[in-house]
N, C-alpha and C positions, 0 to 999 in steps of 0.2 A: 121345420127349420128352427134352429136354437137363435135365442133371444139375442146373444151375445154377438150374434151375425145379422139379426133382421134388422134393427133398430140402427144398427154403424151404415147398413147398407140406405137406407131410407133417409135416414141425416146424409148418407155422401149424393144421393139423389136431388135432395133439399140442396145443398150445397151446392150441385151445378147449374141449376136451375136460378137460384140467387145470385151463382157467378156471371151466368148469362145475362139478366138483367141489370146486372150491374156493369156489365163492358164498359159503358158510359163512363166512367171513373177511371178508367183505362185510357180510353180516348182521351178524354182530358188530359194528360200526364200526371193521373195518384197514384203512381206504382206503386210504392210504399204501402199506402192507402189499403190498395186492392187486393197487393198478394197479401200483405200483413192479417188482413181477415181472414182470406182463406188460410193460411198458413197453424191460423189462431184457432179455426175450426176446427183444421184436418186434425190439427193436434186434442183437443177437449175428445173429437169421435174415435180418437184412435188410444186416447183413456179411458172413455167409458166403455169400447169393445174389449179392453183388454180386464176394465173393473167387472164388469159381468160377466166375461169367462170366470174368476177367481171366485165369485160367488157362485157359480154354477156347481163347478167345481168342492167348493165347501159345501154345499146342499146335497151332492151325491155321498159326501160321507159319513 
């Protein structure tokens, strides 16, 4: 499996697992709060799976 896919998959793993124990924050009323992290995450994993394709990619050249 390439890097550019193991590592996004593993952080979105991390991710649910974080979002789970954080329900709490939910309950309470920090919507904001709660999606803003995940939101802030999905986004960082879903630049670095696309920054490590692009390296992948100049490394086969």
């Amino acid at each position: 499996m390439k890097r550019s896919t193991l590592i996004p998959i593993l952080l979105l793993i991390y991710l649910a697992v974080m979002a789970y124990i954080g329900r709490q924050e939910l309950a309470d009323g920090h919507y904001l709060f709660y999606f803003g992290v995940i939101g802030l995450t999905l986004a960082c994993i879903i630049g670095l799976h696309f920054t490590l394709r692009h390296r992948e990619r100049n490394r086969r050249r």
